[in-house]
N, CA, C and O of each residue as an XYZ file, in Angstrom:
464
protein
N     126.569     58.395     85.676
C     127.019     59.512     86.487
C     127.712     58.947     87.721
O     127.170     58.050     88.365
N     129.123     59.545     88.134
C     129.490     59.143     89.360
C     129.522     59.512     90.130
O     130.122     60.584     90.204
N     128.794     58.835     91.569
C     128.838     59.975     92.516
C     129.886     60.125     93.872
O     130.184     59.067     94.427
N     130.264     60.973     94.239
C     130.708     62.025     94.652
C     130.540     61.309     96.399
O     129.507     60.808     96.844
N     131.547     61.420     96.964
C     132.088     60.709     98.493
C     132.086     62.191     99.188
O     132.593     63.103     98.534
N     131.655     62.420    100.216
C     131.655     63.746    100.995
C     132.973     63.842    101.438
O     133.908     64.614    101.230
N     132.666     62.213    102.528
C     133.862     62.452    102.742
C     133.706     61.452    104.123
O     132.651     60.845    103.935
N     134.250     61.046    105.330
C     134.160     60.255    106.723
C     133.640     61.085    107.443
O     133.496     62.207    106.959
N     133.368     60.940    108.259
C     132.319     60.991    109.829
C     132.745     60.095    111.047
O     132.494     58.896    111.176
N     133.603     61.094    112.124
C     133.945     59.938    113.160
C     132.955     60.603    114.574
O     132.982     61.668    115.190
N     131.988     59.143    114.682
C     130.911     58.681    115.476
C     131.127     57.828    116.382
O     131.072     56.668    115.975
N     131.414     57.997    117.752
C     131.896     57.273    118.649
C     133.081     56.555    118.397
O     132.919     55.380    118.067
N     134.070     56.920    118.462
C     135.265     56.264    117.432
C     134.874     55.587    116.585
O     135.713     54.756    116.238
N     133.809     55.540    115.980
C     133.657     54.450    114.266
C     134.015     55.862    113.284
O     133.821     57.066    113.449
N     134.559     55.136    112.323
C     134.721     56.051    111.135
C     133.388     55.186    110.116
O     133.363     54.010    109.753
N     132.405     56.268    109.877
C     131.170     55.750    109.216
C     131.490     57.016    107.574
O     131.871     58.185    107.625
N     131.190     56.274    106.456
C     131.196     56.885    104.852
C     130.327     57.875    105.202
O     129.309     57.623    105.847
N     130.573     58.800    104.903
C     129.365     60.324    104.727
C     128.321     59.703    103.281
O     128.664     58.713    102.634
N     127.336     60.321    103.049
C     126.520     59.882    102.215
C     126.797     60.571    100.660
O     127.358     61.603    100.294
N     126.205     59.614    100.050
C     127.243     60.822     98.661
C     125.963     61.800     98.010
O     124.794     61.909     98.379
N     126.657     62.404     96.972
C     125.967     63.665     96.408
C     124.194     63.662     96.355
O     123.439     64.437     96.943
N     123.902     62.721     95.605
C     122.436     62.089     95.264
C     121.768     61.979     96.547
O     120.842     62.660     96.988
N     122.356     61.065     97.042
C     121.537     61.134     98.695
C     121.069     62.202     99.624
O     120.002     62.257    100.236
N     122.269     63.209     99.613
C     122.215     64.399    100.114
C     121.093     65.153     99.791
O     120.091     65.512    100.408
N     121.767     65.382     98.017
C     120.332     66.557     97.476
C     118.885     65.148     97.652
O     117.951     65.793     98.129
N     118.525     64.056     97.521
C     117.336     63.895     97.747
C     116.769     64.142     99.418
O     115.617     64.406     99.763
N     117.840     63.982    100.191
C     116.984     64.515    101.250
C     117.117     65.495    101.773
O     116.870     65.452    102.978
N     117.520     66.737    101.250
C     117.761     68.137    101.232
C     116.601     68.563    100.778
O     116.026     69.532    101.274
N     116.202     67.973     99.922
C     114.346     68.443     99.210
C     115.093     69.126     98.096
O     114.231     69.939     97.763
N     116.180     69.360     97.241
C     116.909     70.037     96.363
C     115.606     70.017     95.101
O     115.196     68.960     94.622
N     115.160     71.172     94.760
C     114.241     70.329     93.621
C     114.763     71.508     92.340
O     115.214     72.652     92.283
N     114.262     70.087     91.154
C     115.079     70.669     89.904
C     114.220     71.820     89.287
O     113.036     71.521     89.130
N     114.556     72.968     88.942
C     113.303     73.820     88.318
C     112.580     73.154     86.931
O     112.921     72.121     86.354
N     111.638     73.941     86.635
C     110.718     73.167     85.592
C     111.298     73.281     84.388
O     111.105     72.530     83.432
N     112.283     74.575     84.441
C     112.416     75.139     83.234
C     114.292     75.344     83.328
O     114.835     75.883     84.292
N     114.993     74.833     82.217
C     116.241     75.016     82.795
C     116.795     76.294     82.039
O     116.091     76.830     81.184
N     118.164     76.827     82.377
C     118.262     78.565     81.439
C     118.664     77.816     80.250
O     118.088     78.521     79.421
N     119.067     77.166     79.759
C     119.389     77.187     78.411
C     118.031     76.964     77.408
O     117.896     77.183     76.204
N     117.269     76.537     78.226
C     115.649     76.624     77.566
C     114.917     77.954     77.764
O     113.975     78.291     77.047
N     115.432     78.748     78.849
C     115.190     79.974     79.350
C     115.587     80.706     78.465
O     114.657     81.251     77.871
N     116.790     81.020     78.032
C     117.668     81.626     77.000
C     117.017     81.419     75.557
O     116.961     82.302     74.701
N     116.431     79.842     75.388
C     115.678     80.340     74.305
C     114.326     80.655     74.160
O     113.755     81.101     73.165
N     114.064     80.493     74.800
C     112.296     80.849     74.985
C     112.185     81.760     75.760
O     111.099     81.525     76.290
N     112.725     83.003     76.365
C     112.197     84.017     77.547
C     110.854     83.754     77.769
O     110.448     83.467     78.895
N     110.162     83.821     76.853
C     108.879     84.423     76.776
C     108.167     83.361     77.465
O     107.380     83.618     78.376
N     108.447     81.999     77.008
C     107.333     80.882     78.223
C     108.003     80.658     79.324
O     107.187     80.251     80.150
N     109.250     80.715     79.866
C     109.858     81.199     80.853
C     109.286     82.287     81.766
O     108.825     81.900     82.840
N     109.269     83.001     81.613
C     108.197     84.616     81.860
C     106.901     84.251     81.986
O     106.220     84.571     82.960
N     106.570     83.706     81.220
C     105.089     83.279     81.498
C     104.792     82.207     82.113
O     103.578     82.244     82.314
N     105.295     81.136     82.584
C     105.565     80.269     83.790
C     105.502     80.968     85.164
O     104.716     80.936     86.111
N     106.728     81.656     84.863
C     106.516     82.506     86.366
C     105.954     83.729     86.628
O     106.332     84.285     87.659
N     105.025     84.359     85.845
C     103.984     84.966     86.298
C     102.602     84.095     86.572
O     101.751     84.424     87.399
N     102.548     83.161     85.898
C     101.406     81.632     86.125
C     101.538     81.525     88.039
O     100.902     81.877     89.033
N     102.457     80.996     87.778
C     103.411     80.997     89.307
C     102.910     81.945     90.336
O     102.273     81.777     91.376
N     103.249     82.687     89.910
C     102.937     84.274     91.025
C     101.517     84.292     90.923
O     100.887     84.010     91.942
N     101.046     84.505     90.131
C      99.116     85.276     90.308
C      98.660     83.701     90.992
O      97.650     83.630     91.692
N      99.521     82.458     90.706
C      98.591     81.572     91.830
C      98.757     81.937     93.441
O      98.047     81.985     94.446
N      99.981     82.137     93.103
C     100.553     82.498     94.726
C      99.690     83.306     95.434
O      99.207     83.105     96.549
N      99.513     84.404     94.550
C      98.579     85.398     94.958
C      97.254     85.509     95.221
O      96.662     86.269     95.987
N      96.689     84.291     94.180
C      95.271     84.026     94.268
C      94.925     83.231     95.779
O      93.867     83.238     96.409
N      96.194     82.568     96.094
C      95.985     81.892     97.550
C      96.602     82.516     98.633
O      96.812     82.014     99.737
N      96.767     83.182     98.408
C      97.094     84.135     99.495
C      96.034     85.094     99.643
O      95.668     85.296    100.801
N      95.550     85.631     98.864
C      94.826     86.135     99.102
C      92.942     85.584     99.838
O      91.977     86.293    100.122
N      93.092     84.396     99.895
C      92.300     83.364    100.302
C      91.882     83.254    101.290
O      90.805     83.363    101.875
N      93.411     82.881    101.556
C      93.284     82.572    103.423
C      93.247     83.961    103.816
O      92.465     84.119    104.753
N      93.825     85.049    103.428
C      93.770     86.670    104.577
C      92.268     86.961    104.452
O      91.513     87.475    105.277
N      91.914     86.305    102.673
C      90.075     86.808    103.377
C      89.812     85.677    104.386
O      89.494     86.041    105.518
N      89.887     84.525    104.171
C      89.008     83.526    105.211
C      89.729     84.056    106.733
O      88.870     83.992    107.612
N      91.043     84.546    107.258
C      91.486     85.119    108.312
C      90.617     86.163    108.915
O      90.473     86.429    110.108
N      90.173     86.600    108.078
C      89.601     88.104    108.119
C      88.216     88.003    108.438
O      87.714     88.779    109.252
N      87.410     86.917    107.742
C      86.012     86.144    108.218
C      86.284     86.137    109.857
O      85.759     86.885    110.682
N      87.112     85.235    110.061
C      87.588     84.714    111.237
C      87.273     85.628    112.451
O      86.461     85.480    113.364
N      88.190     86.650    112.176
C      88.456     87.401    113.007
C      87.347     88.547    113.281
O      87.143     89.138    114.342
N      86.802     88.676    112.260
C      85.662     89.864    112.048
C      84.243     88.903    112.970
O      83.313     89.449    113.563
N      84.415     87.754    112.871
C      83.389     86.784    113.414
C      83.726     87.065    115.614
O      83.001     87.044    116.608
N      85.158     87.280    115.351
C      84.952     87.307    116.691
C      84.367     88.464    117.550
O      83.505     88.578    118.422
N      85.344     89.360    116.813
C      84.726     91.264    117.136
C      83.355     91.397    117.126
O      82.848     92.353    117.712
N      82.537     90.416    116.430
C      81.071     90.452    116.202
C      80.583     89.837    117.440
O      79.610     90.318    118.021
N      81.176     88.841    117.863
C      80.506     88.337    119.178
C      80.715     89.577    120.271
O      79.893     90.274    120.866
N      82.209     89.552    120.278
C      82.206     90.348    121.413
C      81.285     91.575    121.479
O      80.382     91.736    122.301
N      81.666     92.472    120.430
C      80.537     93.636    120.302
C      78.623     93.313    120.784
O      77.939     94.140    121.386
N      78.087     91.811    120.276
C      76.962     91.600    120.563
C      76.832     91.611    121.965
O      75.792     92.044    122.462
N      77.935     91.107    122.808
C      77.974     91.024    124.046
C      77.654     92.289    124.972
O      77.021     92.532    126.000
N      78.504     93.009    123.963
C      78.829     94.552    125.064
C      77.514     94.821    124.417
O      76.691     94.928    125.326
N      76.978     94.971    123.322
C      75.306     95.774    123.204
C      74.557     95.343    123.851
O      73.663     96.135    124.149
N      74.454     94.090    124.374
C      73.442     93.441    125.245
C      73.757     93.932    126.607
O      72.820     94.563    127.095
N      74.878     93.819    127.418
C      75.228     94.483    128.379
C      74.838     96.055    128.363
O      74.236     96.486    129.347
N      75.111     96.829    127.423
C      74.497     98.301    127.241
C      72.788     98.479    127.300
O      72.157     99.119    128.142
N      72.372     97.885    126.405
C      71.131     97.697    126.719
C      70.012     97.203    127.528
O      68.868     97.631    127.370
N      70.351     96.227    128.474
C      69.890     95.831    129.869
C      70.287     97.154    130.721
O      69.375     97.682    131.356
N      71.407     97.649    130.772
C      71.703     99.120    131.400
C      70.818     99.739    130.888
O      70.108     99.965    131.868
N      70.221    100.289    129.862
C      69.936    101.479    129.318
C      68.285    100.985    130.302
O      67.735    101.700    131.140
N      67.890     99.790    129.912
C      66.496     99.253    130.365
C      66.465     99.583    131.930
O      65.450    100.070    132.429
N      67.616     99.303    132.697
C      67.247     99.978    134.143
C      67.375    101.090    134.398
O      66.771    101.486    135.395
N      68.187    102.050    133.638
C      68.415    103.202    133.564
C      67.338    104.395    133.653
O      67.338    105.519    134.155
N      66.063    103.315    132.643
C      64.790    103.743    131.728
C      63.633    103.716    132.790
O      62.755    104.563    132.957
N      63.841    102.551    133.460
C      62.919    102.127    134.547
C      63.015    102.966    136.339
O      62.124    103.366    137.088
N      64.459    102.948    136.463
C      64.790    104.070    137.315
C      64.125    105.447    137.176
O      63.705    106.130    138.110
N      64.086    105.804    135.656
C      63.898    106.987    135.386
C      62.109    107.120    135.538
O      61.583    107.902    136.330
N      61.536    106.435    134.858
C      60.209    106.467    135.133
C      59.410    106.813    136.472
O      58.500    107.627    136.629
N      60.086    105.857    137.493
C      59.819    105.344    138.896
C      60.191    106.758    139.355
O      59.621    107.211    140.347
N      61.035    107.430    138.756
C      61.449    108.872    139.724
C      60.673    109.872    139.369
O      60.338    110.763    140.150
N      60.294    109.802    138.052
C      58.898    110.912    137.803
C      57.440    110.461    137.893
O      56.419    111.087    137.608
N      57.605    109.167    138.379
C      56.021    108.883    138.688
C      55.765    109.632    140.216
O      54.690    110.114    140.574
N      57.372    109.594    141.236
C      57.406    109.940    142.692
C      57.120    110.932    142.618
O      56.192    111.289    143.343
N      57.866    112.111    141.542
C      57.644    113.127    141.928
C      56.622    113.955    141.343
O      56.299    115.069    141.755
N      56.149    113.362    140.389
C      54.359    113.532    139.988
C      53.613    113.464    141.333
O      53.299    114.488    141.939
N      53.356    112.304    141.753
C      52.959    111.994    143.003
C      53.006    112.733    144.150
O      52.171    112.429    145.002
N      53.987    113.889    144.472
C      54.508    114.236    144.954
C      54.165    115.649    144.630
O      53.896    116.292    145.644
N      54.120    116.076    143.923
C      53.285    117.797    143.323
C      51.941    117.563    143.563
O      51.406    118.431    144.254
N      51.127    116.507    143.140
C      49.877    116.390    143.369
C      49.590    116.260    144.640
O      48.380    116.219    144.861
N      50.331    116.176    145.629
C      49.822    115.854    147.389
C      50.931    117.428    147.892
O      51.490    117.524    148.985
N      50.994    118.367    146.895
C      51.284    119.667    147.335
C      52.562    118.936    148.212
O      52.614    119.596    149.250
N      53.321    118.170    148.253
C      54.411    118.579    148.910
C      55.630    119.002    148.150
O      56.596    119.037    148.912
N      55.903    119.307    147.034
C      56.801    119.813    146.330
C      56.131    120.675    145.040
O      55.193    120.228    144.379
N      56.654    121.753    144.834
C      56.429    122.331    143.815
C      56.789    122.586    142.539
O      56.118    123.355    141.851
């Protein structure tokens, strides 16, 4: 196979060879499919079934990480929420204790006839 001259490149006044075809597509990441159409053309069917193979993996890992994302994230809402119940509940506890202390006064307080 022969390959293919891009073409020159002038780099600080040097005229430097451009790289040829092969070089290019290998470091382009160019990649060859598994399956080419004239094998496609005759086989649809494992063609088709390659790339649904293809897809339900795609899918199986995708769907992976949005659950492990979802762990993640549900892990944090859980802290925070524990936070705010603990904060609610130390409130509710003085709230409770306030409340006591004010009907013990005014128990106290009917029984020595000064309020009725």
């Amino acid at each position: 196979m022969k390959s293919q001259i891009y073409g020159y490149l002038l780099v600080d006044k040097k005229i430097i060879k451009m790289a040829t075809k092969k070089v290019v597509e290998n470091l382009s990441g160019a990649v060859k499919p598994p399956i080419s159409f004239k094998e496609f053309s005759k086989e649809p069917v494992k063609g088709l079934l390659f790339i649904v193979i293809i897809a339900i993996g795609y899918l199986y890992i995708d769907g992976k990480v949005n659950y492990n994302s979802q762990i993640e994230k549900q892990g944090k809402k859980i802290e925070i929420l524990e936070t705010k119940l603990d904060a609610l509940t130390n409130q509710l506890r003085k709230s409770d204790s306030a409340l006591s202390s004010a009907v013990t006064k005014i128990t106290v307080l009917q029984e020595l006839g000064k309020i009725k």
